[in-house]
Backbone as ProteinMPNN parsed JSONL, in Angstrom:
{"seq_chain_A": "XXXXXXXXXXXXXXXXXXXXXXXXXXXXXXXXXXXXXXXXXXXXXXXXXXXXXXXXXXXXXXXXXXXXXXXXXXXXXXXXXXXXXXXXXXXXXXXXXXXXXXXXXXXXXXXXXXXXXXXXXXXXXXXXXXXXXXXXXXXXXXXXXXXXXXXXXXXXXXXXXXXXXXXXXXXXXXXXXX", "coords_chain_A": {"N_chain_A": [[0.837, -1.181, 0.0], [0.352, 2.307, -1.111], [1.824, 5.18, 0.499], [1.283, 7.803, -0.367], [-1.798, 8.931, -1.695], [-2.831, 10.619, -3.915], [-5.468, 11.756, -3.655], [-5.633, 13.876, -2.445], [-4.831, 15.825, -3.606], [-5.917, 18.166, -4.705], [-6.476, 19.7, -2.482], [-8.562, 18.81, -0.612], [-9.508, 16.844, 2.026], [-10.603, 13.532, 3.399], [-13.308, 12.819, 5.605], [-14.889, 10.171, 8.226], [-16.808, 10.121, 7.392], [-16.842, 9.738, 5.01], [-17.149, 12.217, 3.675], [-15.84, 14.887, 2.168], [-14.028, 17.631, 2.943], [-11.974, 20.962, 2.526], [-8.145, 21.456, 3.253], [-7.768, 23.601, 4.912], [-10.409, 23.179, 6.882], [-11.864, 24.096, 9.814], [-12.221, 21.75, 11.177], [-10.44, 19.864, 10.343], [-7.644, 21.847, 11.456], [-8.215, 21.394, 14.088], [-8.145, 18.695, 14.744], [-5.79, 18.58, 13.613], [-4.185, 19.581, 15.112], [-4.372, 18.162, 17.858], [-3.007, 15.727, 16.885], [-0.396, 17.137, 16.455], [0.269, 17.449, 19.293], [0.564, 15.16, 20.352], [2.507, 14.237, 19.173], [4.435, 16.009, 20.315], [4.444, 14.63, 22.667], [5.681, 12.328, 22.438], [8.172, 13.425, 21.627], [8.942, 14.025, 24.396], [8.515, 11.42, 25.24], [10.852, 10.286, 24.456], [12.883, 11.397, 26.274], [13.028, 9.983, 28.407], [11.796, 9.763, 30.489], [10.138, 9.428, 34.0], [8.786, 5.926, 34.734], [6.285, 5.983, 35.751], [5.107, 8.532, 34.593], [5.829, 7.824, 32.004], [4.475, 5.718, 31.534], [1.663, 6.712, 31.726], [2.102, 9.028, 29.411], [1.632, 7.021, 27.531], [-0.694, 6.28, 26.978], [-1.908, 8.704, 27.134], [-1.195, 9.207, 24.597], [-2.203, 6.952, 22.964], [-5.344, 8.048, 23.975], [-5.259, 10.834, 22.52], [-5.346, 9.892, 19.695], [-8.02, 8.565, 19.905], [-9.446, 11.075, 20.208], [-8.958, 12.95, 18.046], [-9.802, 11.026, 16.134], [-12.616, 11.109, 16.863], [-13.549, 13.64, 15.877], [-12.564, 13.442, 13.665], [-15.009, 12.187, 12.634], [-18.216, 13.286, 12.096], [-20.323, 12.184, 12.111], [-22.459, 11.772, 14.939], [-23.815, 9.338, 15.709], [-22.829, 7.697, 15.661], [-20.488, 5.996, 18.37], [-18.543, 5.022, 18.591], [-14.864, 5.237, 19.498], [-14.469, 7.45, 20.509], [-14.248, 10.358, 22.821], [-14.63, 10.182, 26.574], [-16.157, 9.869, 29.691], [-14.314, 8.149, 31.026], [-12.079, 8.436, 30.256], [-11.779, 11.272, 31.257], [-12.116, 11.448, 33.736], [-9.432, 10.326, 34.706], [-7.378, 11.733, 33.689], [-7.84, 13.775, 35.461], [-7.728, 12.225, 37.93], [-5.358, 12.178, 37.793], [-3.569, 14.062, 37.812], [-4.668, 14.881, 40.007], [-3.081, 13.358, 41.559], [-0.174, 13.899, 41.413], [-0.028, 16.541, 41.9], [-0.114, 16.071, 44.655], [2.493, 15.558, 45.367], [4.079, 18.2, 44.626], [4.973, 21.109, 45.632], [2.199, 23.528, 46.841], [1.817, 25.648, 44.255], [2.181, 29.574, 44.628], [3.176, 31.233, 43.078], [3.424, 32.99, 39.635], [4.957, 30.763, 37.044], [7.373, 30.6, 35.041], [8.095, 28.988, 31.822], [10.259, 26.648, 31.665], [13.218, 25.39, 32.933], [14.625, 22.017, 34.164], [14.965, 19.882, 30.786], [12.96, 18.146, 30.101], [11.038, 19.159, 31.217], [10.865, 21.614, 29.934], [9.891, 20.23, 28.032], [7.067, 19.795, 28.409], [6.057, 22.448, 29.251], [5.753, 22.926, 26.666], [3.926, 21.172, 25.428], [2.108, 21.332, 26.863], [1.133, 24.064, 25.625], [0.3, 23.329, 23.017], [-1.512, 22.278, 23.786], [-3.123, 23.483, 24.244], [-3.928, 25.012, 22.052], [-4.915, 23.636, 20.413], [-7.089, 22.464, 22.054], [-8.202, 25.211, 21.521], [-9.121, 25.549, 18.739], [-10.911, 23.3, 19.09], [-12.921, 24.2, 20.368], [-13.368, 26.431, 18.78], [-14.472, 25.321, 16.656], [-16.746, 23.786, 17.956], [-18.332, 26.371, 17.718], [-19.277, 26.223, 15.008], [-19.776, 23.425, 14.319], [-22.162, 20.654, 15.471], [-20.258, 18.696, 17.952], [-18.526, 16.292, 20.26], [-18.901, 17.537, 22.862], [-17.165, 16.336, 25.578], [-14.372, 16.431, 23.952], [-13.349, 18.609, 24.072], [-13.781, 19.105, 26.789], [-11.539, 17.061, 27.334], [-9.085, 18.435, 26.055], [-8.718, 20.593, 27.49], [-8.658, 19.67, 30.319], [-5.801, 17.682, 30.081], [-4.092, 19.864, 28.709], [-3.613, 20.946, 31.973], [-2.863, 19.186, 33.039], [-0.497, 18.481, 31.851], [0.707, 20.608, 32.436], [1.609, 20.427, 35.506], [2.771, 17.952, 35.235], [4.907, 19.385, 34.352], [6.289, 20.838, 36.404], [6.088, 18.443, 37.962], [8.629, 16.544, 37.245], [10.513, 18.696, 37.451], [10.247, 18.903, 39.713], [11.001, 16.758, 40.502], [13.751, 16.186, 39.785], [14.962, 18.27, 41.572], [15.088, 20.687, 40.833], [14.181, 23.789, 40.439], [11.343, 25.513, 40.114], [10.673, 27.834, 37.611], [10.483, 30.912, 38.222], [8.123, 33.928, 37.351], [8.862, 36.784, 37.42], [7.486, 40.062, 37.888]], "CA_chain_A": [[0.0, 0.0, 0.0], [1.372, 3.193, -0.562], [1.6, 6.404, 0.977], [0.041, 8.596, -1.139], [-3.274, 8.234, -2.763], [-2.906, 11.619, -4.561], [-6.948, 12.312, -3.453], [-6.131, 15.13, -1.646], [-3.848, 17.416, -4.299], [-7.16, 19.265, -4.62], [-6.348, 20.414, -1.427], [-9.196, 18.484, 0.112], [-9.653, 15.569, 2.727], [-11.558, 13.012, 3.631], [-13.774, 12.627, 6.737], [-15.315, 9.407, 8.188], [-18.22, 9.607, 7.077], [-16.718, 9.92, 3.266], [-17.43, 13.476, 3.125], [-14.494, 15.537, 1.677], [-13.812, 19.245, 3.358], [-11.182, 21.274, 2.66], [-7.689, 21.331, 4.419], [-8.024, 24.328, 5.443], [-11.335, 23.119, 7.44], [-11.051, 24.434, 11.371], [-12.245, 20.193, 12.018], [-8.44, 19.437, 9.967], [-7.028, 22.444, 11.99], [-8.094, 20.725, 15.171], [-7.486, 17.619, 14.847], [-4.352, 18.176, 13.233], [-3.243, 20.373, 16.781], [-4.543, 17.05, 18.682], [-1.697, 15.199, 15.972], [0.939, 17.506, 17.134], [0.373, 17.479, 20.728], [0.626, 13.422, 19.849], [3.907, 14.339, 18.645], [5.4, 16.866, 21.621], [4.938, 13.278, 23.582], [6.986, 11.472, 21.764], [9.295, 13.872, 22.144], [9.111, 13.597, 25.915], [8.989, 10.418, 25.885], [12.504, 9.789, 23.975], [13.75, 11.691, 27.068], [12.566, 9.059, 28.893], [10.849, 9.863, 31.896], [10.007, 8.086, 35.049], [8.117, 5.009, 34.387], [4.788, 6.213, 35.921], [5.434, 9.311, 34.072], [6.033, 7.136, 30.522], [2.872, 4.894, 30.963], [0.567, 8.094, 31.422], [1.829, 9.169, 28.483], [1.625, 6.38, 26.028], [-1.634, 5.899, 27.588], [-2.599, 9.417, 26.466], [-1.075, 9.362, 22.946], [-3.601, 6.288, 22.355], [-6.19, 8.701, 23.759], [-5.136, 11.506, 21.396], [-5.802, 9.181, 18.753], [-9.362, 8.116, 20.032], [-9.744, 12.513, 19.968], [-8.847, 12.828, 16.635], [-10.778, 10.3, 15.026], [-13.733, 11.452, 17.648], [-13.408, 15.043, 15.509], [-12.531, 13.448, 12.581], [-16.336, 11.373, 12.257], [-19.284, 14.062, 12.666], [-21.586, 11.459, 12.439], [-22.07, 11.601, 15.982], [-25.034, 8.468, 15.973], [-21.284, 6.486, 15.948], [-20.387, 6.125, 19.431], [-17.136, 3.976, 18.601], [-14.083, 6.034, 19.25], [-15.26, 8.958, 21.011], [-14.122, 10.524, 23.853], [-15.488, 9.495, 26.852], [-15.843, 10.49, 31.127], [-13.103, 7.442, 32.007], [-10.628, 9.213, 30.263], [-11.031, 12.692, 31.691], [-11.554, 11.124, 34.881], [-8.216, 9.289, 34.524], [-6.321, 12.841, 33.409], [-7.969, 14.007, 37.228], [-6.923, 11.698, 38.991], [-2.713, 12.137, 37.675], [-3.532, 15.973, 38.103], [-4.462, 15.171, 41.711], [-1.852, 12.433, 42.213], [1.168, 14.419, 40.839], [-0.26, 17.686, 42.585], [0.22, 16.049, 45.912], [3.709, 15.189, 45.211], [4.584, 19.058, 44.332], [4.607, 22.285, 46.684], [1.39, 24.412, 46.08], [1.738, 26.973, 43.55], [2.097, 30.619, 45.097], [3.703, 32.248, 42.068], [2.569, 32.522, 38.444], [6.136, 30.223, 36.843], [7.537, 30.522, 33.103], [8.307, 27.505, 31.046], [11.821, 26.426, 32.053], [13.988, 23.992, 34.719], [14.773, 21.014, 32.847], [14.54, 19.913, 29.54], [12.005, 17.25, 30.521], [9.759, 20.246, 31.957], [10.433, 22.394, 29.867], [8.521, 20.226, 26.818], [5.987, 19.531, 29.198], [5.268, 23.344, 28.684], [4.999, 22.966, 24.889], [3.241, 20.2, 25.304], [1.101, 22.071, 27.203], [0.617, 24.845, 24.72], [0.238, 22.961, 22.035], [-3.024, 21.1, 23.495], [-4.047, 24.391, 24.903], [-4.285, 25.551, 20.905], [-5.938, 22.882, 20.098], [-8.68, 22.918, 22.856], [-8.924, 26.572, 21.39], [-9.279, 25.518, 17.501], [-11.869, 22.531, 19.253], [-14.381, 25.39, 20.8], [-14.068, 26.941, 17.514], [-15.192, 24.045, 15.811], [-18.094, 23.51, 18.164], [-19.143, 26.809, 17.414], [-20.159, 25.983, 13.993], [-20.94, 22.18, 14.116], [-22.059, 19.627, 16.68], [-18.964, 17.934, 18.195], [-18.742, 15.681, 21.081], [-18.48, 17.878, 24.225], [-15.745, 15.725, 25.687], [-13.474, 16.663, 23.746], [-13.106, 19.673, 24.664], [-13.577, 18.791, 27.999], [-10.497, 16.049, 27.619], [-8.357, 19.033, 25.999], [-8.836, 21.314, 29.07], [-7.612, 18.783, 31.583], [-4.847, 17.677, 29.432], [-3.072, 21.325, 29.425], [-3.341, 21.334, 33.235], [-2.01, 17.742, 33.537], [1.006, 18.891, 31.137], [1.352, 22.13, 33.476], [1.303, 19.722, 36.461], [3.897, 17.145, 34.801], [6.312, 20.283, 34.094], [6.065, 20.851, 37.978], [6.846, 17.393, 39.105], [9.75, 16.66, 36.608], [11.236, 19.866, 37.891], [10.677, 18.631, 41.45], [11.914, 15.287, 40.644], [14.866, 16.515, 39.625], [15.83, 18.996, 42.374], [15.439, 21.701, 40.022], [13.586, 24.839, 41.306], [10.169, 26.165, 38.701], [11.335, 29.359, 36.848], [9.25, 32.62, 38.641], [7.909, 35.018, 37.396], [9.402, 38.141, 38.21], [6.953, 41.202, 36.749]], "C_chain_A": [[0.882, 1.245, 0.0], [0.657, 4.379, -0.046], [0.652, 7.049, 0.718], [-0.795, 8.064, -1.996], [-3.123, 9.254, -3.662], [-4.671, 12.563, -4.404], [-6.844, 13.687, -2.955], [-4.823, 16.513, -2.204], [-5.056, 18.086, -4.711], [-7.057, 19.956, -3.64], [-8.226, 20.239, -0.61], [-8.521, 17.536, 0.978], [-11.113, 14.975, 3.227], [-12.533, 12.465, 5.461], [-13.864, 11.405, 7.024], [-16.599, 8.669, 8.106], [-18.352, 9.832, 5.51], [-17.203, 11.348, 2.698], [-15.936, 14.139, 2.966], [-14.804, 17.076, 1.948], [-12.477, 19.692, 2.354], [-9.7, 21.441, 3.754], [-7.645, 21.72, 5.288], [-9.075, 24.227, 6.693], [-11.374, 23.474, 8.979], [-11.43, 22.782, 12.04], [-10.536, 19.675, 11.37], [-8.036, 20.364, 10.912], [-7.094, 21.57, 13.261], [-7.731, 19.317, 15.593], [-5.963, 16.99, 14.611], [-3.413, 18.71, 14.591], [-2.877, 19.228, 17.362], [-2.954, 16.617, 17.776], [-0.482, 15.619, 16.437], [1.224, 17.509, 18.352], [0.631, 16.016, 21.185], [2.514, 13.448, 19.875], [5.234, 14.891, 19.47], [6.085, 15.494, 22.41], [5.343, 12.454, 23.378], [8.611, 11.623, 21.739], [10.198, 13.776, 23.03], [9.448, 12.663, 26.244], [10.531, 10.07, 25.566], [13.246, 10.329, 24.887], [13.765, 10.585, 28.148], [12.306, 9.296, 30.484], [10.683, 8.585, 32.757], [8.979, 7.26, 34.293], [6.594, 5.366, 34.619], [4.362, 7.655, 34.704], [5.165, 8.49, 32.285], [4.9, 6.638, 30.536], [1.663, 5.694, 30.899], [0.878, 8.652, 30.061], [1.494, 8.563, 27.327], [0.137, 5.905, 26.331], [-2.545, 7.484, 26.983], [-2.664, 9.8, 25.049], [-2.209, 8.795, 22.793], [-4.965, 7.451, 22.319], [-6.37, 9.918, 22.703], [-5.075, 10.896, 20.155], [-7.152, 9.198, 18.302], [-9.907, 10.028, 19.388], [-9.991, 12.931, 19.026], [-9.323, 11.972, 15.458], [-12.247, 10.417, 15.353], [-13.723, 12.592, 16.539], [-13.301, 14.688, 13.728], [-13.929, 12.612, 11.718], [-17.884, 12.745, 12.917], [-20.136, 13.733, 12.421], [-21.748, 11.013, 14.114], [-23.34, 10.577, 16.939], [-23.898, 7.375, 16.224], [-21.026, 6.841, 17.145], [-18.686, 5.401, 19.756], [-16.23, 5.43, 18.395], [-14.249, 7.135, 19.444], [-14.755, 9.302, 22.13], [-14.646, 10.628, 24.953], [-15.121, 10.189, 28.584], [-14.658, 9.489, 31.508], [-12.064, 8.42, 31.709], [-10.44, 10.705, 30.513], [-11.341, 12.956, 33.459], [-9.844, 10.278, 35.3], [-7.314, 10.774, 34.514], [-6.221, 13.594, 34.928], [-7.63, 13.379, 38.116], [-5.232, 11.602, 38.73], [-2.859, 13.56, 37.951], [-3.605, 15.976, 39.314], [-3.412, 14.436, 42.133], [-0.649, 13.357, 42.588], [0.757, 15.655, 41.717], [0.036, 17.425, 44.337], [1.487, 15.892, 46.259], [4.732, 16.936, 45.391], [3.815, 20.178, 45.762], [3.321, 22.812, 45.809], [1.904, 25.202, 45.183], [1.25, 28.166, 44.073], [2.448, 31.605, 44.023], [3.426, 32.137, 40.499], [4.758, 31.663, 37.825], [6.043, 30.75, 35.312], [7.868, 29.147, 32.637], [9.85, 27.422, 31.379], [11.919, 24.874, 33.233], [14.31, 23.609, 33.523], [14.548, 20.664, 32.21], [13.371, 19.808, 29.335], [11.042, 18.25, 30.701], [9.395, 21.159, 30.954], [9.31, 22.149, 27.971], [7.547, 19.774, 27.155], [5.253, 21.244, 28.985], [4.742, 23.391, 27.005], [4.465, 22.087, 24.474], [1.786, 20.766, 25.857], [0.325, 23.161, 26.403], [0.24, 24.77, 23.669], [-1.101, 22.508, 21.725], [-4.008, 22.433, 24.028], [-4.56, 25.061, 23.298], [-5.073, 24.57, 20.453], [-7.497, 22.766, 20.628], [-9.324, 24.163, 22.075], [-9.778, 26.181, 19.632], [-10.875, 24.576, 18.011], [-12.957, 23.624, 19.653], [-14.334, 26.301, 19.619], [-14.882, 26.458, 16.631], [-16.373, 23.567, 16.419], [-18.697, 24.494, 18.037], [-19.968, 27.309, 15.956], [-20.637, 24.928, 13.661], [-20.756, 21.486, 15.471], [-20.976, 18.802, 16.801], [-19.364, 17.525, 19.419], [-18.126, 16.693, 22.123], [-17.463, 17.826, 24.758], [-14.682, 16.203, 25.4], [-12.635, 17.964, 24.191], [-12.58, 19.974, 26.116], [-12.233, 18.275, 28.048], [-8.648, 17.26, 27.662], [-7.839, 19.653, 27.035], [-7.734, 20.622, 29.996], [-6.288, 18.633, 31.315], [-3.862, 18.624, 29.421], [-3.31, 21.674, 30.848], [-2.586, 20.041, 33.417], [-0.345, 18.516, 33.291], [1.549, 19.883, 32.368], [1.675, 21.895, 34.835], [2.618, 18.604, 36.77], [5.01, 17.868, 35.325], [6.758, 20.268, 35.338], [6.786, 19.934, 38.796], [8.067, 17.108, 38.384], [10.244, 17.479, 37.108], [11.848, 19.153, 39.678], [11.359, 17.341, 41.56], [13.385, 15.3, 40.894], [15.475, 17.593, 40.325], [15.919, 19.836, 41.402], [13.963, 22.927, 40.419], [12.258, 25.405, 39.85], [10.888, 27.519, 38.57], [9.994, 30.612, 37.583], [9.249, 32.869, 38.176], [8.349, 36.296, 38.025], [8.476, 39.415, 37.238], [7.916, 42.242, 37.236]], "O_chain_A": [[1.85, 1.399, 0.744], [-0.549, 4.627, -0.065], [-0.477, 7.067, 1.206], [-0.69, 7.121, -2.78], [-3.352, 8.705, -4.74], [-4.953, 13.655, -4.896], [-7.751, 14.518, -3.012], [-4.267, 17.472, -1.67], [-4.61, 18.984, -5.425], [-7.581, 21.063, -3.762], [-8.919, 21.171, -0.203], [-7.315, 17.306, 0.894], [-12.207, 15.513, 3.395], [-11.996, 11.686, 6.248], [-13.051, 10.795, 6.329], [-17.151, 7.608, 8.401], [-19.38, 10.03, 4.863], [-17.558, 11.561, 1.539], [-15.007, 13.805, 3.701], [-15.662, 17.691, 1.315], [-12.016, 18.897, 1.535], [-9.933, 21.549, 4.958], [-7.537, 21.141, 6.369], [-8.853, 25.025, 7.604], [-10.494, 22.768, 9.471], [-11.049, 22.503, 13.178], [-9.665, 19.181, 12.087], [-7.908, 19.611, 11.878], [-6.053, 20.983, 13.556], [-7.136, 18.962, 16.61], [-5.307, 15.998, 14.931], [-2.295, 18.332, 14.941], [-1.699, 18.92, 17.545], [-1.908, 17.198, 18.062], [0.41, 14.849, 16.789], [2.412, 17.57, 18.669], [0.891, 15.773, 22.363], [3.376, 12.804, 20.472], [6.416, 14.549, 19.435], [7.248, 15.205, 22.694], [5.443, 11.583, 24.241], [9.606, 10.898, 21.777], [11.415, 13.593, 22.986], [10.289, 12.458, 27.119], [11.286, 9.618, 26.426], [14.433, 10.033, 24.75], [14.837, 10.46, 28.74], [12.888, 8.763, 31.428], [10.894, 7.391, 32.545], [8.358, 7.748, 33.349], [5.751, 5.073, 33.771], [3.308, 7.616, 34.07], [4.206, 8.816, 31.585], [4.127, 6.969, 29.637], [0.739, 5.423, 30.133], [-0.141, 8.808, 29.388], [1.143, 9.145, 26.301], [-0.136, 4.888, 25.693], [-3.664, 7.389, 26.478], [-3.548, 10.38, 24.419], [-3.222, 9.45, 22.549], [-5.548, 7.782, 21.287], [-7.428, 10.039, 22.087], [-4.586, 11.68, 19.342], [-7.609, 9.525, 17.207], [-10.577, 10.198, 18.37], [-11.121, 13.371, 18.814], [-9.25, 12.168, 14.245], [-13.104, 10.028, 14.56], [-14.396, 11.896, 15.778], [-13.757, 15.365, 12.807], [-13.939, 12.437, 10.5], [-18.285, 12.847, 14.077], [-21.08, 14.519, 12.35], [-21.193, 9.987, 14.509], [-23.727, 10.731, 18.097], [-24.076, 6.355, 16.891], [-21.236, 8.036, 17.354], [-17.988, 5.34, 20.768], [-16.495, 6.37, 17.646], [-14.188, 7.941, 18.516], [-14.729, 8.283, 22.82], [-15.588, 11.397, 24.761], [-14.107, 10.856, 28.789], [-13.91, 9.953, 32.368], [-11.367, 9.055, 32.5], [-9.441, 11.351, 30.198], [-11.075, 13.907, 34.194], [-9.545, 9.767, 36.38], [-6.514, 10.884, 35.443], [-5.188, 13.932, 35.506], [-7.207, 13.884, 39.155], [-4.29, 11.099, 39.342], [-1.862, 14.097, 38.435], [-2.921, 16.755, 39.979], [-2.776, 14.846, 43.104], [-0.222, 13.548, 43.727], [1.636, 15.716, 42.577], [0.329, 18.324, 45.125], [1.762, 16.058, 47.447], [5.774, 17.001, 46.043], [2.801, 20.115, 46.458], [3.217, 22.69, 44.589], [2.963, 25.565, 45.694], [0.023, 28.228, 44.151], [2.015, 32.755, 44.093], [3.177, 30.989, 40.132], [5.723, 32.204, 38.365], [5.088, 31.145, 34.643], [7.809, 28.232, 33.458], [10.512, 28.451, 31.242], [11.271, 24.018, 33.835], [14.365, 24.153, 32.42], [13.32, 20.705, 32.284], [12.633, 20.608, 28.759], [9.991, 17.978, 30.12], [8.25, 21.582, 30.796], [8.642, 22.873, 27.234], [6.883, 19.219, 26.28], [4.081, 21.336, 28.617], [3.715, 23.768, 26.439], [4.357, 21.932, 23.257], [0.673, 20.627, 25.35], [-0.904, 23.225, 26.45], [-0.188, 25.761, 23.077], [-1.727, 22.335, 20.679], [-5.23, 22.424, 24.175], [-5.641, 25.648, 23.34], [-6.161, 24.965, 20.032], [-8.58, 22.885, 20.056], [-10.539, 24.292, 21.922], [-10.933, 26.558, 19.433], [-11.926, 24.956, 17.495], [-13.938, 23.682, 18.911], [-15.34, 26.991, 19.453], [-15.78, 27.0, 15.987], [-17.15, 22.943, 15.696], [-19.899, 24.249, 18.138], [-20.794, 28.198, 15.751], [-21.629, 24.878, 12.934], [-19.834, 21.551, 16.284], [-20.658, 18.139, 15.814], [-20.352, 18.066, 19.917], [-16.902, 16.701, 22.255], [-16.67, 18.766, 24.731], [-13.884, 16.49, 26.292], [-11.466, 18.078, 24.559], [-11.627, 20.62, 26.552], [-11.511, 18.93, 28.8], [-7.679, 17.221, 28.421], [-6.728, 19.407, 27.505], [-6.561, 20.86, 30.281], [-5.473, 19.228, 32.021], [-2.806, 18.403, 30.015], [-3.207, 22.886, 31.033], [-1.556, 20.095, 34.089], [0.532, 18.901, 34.064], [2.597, 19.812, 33.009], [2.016, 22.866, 35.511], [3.231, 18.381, 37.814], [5.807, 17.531, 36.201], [7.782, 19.6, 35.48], [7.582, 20.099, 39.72], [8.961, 17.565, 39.096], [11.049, 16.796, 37.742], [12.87, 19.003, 40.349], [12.091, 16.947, 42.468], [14.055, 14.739, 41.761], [16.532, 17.998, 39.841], [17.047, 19.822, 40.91], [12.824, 22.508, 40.623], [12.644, 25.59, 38.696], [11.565, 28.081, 39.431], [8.843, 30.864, 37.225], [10.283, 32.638, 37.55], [8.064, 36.635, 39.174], [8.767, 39.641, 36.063], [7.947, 43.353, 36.706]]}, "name": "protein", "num_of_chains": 1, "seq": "XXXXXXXXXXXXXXXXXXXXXXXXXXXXXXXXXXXXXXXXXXXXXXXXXXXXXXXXXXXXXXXXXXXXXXXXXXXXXXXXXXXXXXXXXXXXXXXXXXXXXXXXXXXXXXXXXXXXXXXXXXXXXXXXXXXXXXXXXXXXXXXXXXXXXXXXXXXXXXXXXXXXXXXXXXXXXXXXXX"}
């Protein structure tokens, strides 16, 4: 099988419900964010993180999968592959885990410390553009809720990660100084 089909030098694509948008479409924009925020954690992971740390993430790539094919079917009578309450109860409970591990937050931080942390912020910003492209996209067609919802959590997890990586490593969060 190869690569290219050539279907989409029109500068379309295809949905899953065989409808063909443009690439431009803000459902390609968003799903393609989800794709890259897929991609930050791959990044991360090749640094290789703690083990609890590594299985949360390859645990959320899959879910950024499920996201992106949730976004990419707007037949939404399909229920397969959708984003769903386990998994944004699952992102709450590592947001509270990992939060008990780290000092409160008293100061607003910048993206920095160690490496590890600091693509935990652009991992973070990456899904926070996406969430934003997803509430654009529900405000012109019906989309599954969720997702949105899942995004949300997701850039606080990341912002949460950066945090404990930092603290793991005896490395101090970057202040803010205004």
């Amino acid at each position: 099988m190869k690569i290219y089909t050539k279907t989409g030098d029109d500068g379309t694509t295809g949905l899953q419900d065989n409808s063909r948008v443009l690439k431009s479409d803000i459902r390609i924009k968003a799903y393609g964010e989800i794709d890259e925020t897929n991609s930050v954690l791959g990044l991360i992971l090749s640094q290789k993180p703690d083990s609890d740390v590594s299985n949360l993430l390859v645990r959320i790539q899959n879910e950024l999968f499920i996201a992106g094919s949730d976004l990419s079917n707007p037949d939404l009578t399909i229920k397969q592959n959708r984003v769903d309450d386990s998994m944004i109860a699952n992102l709450e409970k590592h947001i509270d885990l990992f939060e008990s591990e780290i000092a409160p937050l008293t100061n607003f931080i910048l993206p920095g410390g160690i490496q590890i942390a600091s693509l935990f912020h652009l991992a973070r910003t990456v899904s926070r553009r996406a969430e934003i492209s997803v509430v654009e996209l529900a405000l012109k067609e019906r989309i599954n809720p969720k997702c949105q919802i899942y995004l949300n959590r997701l850039s606080d997890l990341f912002f949460v990660m950066a945090r404990l990586v930092n603290k793991r490593a005896n490395t101090a969060d970057v202040i803010w100084k205004p």
